[in-house]
ROTORBA-25031 format. One record per residue (C-alpha): residue in one letter; x, y, z. Coordinates in Angstrom, 3 decimals. Each point is the difference from the previous one (the first is absolute). Example, Ala and Ser with C-alpha at 12.3 -4.5 7.8 and 13.67 -1.06 7.14 Angstrom:
r aa A	X 12.300	Y -4.500	Z 7.800
r aa S	X 1.370	Y 3.440	Z -0.660
//
This chain:
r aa X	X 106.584	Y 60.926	Z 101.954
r aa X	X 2.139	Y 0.308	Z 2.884
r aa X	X -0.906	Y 2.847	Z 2.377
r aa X	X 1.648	Y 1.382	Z 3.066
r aa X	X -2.465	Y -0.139	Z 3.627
r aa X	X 1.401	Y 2.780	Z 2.442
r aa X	X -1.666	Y -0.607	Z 3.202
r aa X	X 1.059	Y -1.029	Z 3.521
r aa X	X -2.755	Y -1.497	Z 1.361
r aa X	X 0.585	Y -3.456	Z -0.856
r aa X	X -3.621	Y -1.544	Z 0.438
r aa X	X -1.528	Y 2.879	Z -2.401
r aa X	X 2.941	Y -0.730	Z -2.252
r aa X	X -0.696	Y -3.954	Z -0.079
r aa X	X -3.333	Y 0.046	Z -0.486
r aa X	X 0.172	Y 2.777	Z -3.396
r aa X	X 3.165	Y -2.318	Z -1.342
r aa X	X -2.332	Y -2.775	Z 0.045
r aa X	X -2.610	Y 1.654	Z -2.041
r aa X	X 2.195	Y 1.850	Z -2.035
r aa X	X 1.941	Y -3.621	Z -0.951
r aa X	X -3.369	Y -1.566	Z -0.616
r aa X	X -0.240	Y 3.007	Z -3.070
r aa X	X 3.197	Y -1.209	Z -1.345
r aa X	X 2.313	Y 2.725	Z 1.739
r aa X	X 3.348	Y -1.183	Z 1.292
r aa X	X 0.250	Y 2.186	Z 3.226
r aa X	X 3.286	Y 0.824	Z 1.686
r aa X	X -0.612	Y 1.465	Z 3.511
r aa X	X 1.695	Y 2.890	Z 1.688
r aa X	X -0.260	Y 0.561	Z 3.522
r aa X	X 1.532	Y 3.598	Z 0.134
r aa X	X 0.868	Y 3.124	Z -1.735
r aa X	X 3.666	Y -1.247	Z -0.231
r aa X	X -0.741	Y -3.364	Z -1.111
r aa X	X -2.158	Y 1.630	Z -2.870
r aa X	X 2.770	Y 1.869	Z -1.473
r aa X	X 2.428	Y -2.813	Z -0.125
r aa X	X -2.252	Y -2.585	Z -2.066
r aa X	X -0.044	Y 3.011	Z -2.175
r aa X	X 3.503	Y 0.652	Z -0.130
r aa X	X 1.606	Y -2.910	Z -2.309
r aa X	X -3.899	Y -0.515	Z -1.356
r aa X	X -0.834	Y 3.281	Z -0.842
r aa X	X -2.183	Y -0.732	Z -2.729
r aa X	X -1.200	Y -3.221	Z 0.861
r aa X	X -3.132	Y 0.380	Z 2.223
r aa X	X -3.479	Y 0.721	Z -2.083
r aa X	X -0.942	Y 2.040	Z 2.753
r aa X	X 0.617	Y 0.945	Z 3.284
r aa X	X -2.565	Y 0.186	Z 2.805
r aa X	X 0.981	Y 2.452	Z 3.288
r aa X	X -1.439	Y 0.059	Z 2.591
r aa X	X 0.921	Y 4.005	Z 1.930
r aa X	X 0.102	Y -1.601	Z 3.541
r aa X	X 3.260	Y -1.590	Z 0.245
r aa X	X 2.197	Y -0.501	Z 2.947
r aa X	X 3.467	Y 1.172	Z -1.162
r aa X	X -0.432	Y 2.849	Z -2.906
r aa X	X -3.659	Y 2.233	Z -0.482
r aa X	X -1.658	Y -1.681	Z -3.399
r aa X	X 0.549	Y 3.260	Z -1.578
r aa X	X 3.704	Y 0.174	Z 0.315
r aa X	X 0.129	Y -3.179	Z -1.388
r aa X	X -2.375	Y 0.430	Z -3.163
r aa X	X 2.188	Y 2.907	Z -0.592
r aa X	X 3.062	Y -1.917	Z -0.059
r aa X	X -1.761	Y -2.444	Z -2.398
r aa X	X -1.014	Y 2.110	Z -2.358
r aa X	X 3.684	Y 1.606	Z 0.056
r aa X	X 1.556	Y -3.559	Z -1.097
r aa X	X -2.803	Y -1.285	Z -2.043
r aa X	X -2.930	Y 0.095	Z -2.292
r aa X	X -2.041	Y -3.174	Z 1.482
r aa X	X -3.390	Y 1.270	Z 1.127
r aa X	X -0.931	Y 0.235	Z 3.704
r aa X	X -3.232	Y 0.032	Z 1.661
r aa X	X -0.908	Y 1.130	Z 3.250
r aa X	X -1.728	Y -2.230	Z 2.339
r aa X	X -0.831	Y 2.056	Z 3.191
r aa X	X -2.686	Y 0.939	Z 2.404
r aa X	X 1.085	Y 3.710	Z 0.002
r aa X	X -3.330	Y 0.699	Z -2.047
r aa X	X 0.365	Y 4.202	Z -0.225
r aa X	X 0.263	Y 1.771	Z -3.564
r aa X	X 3.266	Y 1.524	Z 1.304
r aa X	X 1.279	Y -3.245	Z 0.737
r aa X	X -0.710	Y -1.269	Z -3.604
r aa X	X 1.222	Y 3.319	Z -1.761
r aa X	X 3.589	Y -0.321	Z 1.962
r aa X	X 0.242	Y -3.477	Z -0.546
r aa X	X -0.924	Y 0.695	Z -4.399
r aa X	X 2.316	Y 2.903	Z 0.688
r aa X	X 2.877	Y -2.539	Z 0.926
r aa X	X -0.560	Y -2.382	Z -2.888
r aa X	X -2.533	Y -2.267	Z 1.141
r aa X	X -2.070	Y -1.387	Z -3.280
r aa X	X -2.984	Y -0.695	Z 2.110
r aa X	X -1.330	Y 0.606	Z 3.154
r aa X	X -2.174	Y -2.789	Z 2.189
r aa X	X -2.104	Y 0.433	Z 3.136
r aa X	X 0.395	Y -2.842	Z 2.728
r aa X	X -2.475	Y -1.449	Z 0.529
r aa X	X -0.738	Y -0.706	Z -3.666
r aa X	X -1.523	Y -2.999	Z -2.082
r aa X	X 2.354	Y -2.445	Z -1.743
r aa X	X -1.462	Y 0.576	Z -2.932
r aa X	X 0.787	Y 3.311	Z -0.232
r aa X	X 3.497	Y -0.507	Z 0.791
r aa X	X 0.390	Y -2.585	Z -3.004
r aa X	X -1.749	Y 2.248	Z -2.259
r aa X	X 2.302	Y 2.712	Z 1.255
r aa X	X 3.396	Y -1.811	Z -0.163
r aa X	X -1.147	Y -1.523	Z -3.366
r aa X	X -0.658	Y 3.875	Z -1.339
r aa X	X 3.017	Y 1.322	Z 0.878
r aa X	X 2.242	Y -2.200	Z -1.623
r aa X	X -1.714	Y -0.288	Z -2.983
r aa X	X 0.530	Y 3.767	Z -0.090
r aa X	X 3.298	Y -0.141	Z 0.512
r aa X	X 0.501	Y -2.810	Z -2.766
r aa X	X -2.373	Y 2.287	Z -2.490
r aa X	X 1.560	Y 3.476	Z 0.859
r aa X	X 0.108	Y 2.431	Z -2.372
r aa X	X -0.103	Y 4.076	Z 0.624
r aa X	X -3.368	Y 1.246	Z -0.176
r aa X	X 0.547	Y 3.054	Z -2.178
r aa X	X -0.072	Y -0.503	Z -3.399
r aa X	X 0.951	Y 3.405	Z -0.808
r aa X	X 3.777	Y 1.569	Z -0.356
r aa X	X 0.224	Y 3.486	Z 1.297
r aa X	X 0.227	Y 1.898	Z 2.953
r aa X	X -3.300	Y 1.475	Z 1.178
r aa X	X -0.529	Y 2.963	Z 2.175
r aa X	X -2.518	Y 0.423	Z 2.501
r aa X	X 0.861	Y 3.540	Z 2.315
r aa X	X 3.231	Y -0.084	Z 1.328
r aa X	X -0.564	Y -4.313	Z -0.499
r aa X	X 1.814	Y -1.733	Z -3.070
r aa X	X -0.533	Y -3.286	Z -0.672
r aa X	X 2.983	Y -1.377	Z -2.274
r aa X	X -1.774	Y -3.421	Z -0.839
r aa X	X 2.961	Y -1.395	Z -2.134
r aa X	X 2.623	Y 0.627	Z 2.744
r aa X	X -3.192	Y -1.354	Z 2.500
r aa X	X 0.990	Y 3.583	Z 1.953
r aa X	X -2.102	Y 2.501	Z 1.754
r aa X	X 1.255	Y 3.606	Z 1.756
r aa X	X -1.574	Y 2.766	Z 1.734
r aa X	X 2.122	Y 3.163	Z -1.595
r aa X	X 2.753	Y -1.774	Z -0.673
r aa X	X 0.046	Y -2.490	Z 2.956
r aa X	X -0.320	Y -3.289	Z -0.453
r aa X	X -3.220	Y -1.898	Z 1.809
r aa X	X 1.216	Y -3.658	Z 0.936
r aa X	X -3.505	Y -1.958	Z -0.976
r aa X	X -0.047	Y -4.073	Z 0.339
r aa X	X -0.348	Y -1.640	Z -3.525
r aa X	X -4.203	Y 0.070	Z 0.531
r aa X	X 0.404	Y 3.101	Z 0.825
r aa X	X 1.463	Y 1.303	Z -3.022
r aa X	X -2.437	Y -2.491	Z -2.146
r aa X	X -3.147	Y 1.397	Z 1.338
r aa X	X 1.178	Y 3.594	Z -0.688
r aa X	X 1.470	Y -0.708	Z -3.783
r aa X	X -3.062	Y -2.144	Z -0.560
r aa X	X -2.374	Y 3.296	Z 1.115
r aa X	X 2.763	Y 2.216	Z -1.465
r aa X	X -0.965	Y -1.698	Z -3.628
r aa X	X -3.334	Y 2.201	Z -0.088
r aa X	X -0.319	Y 2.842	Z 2.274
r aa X	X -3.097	Y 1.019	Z 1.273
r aa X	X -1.802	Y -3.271	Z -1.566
r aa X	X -1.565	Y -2.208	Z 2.799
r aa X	X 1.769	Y -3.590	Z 0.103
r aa X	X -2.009	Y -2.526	Z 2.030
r aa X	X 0.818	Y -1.707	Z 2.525
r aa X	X -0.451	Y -3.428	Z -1.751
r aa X	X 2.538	Y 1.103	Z -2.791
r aa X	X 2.674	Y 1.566	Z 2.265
r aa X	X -0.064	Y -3.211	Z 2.047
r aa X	X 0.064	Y -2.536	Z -3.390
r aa X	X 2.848	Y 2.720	Z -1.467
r aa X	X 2.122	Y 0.275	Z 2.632
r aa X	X -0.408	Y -2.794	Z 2.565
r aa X	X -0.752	Y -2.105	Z -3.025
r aa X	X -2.935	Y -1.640	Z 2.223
r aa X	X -3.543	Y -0.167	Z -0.345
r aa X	X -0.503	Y -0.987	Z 3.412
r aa X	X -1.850	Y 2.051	Z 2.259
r aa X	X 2.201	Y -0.142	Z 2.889
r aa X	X 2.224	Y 2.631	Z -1.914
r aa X	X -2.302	Y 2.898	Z 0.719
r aa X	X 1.365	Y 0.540	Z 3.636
r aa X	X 3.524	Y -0.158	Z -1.257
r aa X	X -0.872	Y 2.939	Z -2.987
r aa X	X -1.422	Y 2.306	Z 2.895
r aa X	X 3.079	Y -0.674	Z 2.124
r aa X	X 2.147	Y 1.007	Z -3.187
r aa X	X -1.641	Y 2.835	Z -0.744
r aa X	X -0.545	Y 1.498	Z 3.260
r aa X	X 4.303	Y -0.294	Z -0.008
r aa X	X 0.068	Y 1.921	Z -3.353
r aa X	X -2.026	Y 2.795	Z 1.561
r aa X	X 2.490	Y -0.108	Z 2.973
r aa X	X 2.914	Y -0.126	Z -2.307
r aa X	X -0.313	Y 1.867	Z -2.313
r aa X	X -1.525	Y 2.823	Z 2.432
r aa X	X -2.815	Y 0.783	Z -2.314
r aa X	X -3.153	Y -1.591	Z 1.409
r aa X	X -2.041	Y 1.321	Z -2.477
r aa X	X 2.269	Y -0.930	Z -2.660
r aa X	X -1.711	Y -3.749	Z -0.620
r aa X	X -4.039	Y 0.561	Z 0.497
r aa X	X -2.102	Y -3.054	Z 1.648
r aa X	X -3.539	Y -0.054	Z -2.475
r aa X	X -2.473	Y -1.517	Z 2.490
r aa X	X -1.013	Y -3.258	Z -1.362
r aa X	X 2.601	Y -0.023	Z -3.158
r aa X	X 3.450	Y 0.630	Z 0.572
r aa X	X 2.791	Y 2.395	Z -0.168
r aa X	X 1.283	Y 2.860	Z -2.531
r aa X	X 3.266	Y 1.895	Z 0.133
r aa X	X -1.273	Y 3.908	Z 0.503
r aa X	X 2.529	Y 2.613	Z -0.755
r aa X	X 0.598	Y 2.631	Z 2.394
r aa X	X -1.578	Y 3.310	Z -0.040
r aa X	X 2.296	Y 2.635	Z -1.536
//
């Protein structure tokens, strides 16, 4: 697989394209924002999977995951040391696939990379149902993968919408956290769980309901409709 390495510190970048080679990865290396978005301009779909670091020297990481995402499907992972939730929720806001902590084991970087692309070569919409459904002022149209708030359309990332036509399929029945993560992410790896509470605490934000999707201690979540 080839993958894309956005970072500008060149001994950090050396030493991951190393390891990353030894896995079997051809790595092309980027040293800005600007650089990134040309190797993606006449290769748009040719990367596996692109890893960003935020703190680049020309153009904030955030700008340029959104101009990614705006050309191209090819997942991208964030590799930063910015470790706060609202960090992560603006960066999944943006696009980002996944979301990793510096500093962070190698191993769970490979598993990462390796998870997101094999979601992205398995995708499939979560819902399996064809209608609109109606939650409040909130409809869900899961075969047009839209969602309004009376009448206005919500922009949601493609998780996003997953997560809430997945919990959308059974209202008010508790879906665990192991089966939202195998459904959606299409993962059984554990790693996932941060990324679901990061998703879902975006939904709440969103969609302006917080009460809308209900955390069961210990199990999962359930879609809730509103009180009349």
């Amino acid at each position: 697989m080839r993958l894309l390495l956005v970072e500008d510190d060149d001994h950090v970048a050396g030493a991951l394209s190393a390891v990353l080679s030894r896995h079997g990865f051809e790595v092309r290396h980027a040293r800005s924002g600007e650089e990134a978005l040309q190797a993606l301009v006449p290769e748009a779909d040719a990367f596996g999977v692109v890893l960003l670091d935020l703190g680049l020297p020309d153009l904030d990481g955030y700008e340029v995951c959104g101009r990614i995402r705006k050309r191209t499907t090819t997942p991208v992972i964030m590799v930063t040391a910015r470790a706060d939730v609202r960090s992560r929720i603006h960066g999944l806001n943006l696009g980002a696939d996944d979301y990793v902590v510096k500093p962070y084991d190698i191993g769970e970087l490979l598993a990462r990379i390796h998870a997101v692309s094999r979601r992205t070569v398995q995708e499939e919409p979560a819902a399996t149902v064809d209608h609109e459904v109606q939650f409040g002022d909130v409809s869900i149209d899961l075969p047009t993968r839209k969602v309004a708030i009376a009448g206005e359309v919500v922009q949601l990332t493609r998780k996003e919408f997953d997560l809430l036509a997945l919990l959308a399929q059974r209202p008010g029945v508790v879906f665990r956290r192991e089966q939202i993560i195998s459904e959606v992410w299409r993962t059984s790896w554990e790693g996932t769980g941060r990324t679901l509470e990061v998703h879902v605490a975006s939904l709440r934000s969103k969609l302006r309901m917080p009460t809308l999707i209900e955390t069961v201690r210990g199990v999962g979540y359930r879609l809730v409709a509103p009180a009349a």
